[in-house]
C-alpha positions in Angstrom: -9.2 21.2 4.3 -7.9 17.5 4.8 -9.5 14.7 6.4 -7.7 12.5 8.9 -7.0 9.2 7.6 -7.8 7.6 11.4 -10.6 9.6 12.9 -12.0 11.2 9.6 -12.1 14.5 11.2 -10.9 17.5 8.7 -8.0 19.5 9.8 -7.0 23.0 8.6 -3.6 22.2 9.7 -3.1 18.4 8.9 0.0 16.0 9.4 1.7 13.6 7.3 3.2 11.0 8.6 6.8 10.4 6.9 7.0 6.4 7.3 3.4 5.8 6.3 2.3 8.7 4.4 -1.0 9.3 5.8 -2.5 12.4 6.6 -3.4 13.0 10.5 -5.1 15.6 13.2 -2.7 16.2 15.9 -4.3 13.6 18.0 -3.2 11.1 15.9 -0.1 12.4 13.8 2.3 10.0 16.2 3.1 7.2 14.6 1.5 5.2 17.9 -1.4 6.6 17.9 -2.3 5.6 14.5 -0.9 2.2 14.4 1.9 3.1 11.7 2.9 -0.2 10.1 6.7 1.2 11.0 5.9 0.5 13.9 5.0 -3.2 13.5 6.6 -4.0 10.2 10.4 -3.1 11.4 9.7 -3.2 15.1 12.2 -0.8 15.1 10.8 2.5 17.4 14.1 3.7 17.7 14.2 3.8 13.9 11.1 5.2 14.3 12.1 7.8 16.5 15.7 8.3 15.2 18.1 9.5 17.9 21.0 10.8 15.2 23.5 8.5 17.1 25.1 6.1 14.9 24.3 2.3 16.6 26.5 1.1 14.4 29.2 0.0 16.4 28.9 -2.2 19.2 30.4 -3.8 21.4 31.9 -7.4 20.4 30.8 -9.2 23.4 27.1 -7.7 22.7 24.1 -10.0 22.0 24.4 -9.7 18.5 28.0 -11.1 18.0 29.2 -8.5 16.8 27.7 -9.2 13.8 26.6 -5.6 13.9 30.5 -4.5 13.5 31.0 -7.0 10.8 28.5 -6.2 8.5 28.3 -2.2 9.5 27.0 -1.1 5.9 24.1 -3.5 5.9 21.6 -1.3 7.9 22.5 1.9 6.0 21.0 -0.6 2.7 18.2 -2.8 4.7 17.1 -0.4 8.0 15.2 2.7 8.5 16.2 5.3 5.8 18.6 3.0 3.9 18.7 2.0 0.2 15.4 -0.2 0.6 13.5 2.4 2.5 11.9 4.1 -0.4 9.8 0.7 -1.0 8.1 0.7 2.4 4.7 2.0 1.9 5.5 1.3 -2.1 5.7 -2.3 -2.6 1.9 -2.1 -4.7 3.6 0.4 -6.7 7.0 -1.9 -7.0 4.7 -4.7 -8.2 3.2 -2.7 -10.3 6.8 -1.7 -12.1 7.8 -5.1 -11.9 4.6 -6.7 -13.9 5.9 -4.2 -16.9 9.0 -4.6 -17.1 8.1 -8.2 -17.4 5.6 -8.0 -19.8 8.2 -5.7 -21.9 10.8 -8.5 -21.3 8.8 -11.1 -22.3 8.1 -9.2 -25.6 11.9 -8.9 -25.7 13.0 -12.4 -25.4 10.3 -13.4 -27.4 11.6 -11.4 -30.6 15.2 -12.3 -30.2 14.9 -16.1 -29.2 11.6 -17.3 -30.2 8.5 -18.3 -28.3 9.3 -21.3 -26.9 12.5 -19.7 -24.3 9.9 -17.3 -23.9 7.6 -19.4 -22.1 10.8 -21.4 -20.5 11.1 -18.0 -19.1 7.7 -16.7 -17.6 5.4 -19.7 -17.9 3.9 -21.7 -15.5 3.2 -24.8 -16.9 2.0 -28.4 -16.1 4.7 -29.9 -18.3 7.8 -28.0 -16.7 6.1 -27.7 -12.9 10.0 -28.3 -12.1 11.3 -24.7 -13.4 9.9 -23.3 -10.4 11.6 -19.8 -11.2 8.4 -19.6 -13.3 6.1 -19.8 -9.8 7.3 -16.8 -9.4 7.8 -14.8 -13.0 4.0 -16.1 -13.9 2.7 -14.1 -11.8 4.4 -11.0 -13.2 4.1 -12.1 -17.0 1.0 -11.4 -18.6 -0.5 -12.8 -21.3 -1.4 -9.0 -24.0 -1.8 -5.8 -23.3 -5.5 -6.3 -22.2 -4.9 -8.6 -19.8 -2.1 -6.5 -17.9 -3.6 -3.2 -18.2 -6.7 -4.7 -16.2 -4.7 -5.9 -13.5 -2.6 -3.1 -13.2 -5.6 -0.6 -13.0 -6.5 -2.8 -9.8 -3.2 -3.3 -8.1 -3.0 0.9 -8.8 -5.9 1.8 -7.0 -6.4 -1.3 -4.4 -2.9 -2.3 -3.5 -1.7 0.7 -1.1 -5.0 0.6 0.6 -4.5 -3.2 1.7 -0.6 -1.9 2.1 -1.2 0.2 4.4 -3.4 -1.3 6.4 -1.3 -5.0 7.1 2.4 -3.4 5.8 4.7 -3.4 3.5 6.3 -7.0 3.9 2.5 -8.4 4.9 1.8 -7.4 1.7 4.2 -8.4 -0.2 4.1 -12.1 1.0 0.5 -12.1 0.5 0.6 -10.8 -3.2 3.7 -13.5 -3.9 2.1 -16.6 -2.1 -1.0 -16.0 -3.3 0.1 -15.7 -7.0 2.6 -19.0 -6.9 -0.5 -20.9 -5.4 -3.4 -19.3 -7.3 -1.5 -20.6 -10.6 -0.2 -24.0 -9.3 -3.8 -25.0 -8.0 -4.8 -24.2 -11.3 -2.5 -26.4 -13.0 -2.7 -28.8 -10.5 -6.6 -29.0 -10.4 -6.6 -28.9 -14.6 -3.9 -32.3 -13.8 -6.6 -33.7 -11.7 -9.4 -33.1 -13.5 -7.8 -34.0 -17.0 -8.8 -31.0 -18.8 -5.4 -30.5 -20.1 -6.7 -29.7 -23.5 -6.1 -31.3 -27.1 -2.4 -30.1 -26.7 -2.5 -32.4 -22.8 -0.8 -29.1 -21.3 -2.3 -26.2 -19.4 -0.5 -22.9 -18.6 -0.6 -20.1 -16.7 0.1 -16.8 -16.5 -0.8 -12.9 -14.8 -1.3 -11.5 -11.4 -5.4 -12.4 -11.4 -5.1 -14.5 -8.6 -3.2 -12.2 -6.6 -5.2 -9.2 -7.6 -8.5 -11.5 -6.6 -6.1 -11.7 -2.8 -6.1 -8.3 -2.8 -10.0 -7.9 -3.7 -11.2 -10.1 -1.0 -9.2 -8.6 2.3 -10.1 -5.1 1.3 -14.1 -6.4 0.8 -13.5 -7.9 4.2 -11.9 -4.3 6.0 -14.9 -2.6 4.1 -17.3 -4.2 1.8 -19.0 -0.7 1.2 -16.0 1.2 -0.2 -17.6 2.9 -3.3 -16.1 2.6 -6.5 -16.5 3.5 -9.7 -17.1 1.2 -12.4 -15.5 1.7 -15.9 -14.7 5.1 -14.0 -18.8 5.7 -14.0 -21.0 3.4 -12.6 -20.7 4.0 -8.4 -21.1 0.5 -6.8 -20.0 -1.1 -3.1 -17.3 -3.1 -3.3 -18.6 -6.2 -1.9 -21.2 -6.3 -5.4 -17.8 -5.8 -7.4 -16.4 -8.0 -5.9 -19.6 -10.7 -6.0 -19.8 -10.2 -9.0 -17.0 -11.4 -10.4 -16.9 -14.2 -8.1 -20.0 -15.5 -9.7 -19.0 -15.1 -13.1 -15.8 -17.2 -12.0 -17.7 -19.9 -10.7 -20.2 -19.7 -13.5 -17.3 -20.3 -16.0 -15.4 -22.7 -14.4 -18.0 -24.8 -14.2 -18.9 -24.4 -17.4 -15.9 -23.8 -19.9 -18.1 -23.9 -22.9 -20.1 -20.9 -22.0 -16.3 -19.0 -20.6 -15.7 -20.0 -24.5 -18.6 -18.8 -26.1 -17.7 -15.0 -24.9 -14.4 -15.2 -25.3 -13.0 -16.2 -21.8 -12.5 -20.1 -22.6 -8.6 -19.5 -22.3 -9.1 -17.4 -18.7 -7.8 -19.3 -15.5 -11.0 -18.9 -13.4 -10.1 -21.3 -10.6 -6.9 -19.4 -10.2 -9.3 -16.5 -9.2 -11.4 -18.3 -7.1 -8.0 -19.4 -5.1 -6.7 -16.0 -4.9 -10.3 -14.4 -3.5 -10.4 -17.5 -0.5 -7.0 -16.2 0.4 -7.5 -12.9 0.3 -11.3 -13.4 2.5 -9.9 -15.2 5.1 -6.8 -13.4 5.9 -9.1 -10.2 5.5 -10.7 -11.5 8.5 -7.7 -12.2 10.5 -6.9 -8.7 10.0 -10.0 -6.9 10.0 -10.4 -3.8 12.9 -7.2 -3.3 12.7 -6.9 -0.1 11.5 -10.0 2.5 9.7 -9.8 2.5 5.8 -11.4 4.9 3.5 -14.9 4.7 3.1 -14.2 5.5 -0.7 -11.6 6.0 -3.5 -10.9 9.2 -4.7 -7.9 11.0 -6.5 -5.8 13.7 -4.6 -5.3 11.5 -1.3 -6.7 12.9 1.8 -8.0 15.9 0.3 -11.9 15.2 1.3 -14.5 14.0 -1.2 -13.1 14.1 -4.2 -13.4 12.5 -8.1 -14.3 9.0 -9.1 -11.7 6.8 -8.3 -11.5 2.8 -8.7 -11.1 0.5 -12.0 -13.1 -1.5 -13.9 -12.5 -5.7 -13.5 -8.9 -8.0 -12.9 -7.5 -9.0 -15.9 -7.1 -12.4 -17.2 -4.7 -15.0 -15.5 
């Protein structure tokens, strides 16, 4: 027996929803009437609700220009059911792809050009703020094996919850943002503060802060989401996620205790940044929509196994 994933009443005979991939009572198993993020992500119901007529063609003198007729192919790659269609409803798992096949590209260039390109590459730091291709590849680089694994054990079991709730390209924005500005307020705040180092440059790198994003809106939609701890320990997510918050703040302001178990080369502000993004645009979309009231594995199947990870990774 399945559980709807908008009323939470079990169905013998459920629905899944092709765009979203939710499962729904007949009440709710049209895209309206659960709030499909199809719905306002393309804010295209006639994709939606696809005819089987090709729109394709239009008239010349339309409202578009005819820009339709010029560039025909480009909704077969971009619309509903093209090329890109697979990553709606995916783009947590895309991220997740992405951060290693960096990480194994990093390793790559490393061995065949050295260290230095390396970090010309996929580090964000406060000597070279001007190769601002790293805003972006810092947050998929990660800094060992530890430090990605973490995050991607979050970003597995987090991500499509908050994806589904806000959308695909909601989502995506929020994880990139967040990242670029979780490492460049580090680096801009380590500027400001002078604590640069003997070397006199800070770097960055990892998902942290956007992973910390992530923690905070889905505290926000529902702070007592149980999770499991190392896979064992059940907690509420709003004490996970408190909990890390005060460790951040406890080791940013003080780096020698960070240092004295091991975390004195961990990017703690960046955290803090990504978690204040993530709270306050939890609240300008909380009520939204219902989310689980727990993880578990095999998706809409009722109460199930432990699900959830243990903490981010490092930035």
């Amino acid at each position: 027996m399945a559980q709807c994933d908008e009323c939470g009443s079990h169905e013998d005979l459920p629905y899944q929803c092709r765009r979203c991939g939710e499962t729904f009572c007949a009440e709710h198993r049209l895209p309206e009437n659960h709030d499909c993020p199809g719905l306002n992500e393309w804010n295209d119901p006639d994709g939606v609700f696809d005819s089987g007529f090709d729109d394709s063609v239009r008239d010349e003198g339309g409202s578009d220009g005819g820009l339709s007729s010029s560039l025909p192919n480009l909704d077969r790659v971009t619309g509903t059911g093209g090329l890109l269609a697979y990553f709606r409803g995916n783009v947590a798992y895309l991220f997740l792809g992405l951060m290693w096949i960096t990480f194994a590209l990093q390793l790559l260039v490393g061995a065949l050009f050295g260290r230095e390109v390396m970090s010309a590459l996929f580090v964000l730091r406060s000597d070279r703020l001007f190769f601002v291709w790293t805003w972006l590849t810092s947050i998929f680089a990660h800094g060992g094996l530890y430090h990605i694994a973490g995050n991607s054990i979050v970003l597995y079991f987090f991500g499509p919850l908050v994806e589904r709730h806000v959308g695909s390209r909601r989502f995506a924005t929020l994880f990139i943002v967040t990242g670029a500005l979780a490492g460049l307020g580090f680096v801009g705040a380590s500027i400001a503060l002078g604590s640069l180092g003997p070397s006199g440059v800070v770097s960055v790198v990892g998902a942290s802060g956007a992973i910390f994003a992530v923690l905070g809106v889905l505290t926000v939609l529902n702070p007592g989401l149980r999770i499991y701890l190392y896979f064992i320990i059940p907690v509420p997510l709003w004490l996970f996620t408190a909990g890390f918050s005060l460790i951040s703040v406890l080791f940013f302001l003080s780096p020698q205790s960070a240092a004295s178990v091991g975390q004195g080369n961990v990017a703690h502000l960046a955290h803090l940044i990504g978690l204040v993004i993530g709270l306050a645009y939890g609240k300008r979309v909380e009520g939204r929509r219902r989310v689980p009231d727990r993880l578990t594995f095999g998706g809409g199947r009722g109460p199930g196994g432990p699900g959830g990870p243990g903490g981010p990774g490092r930035r």
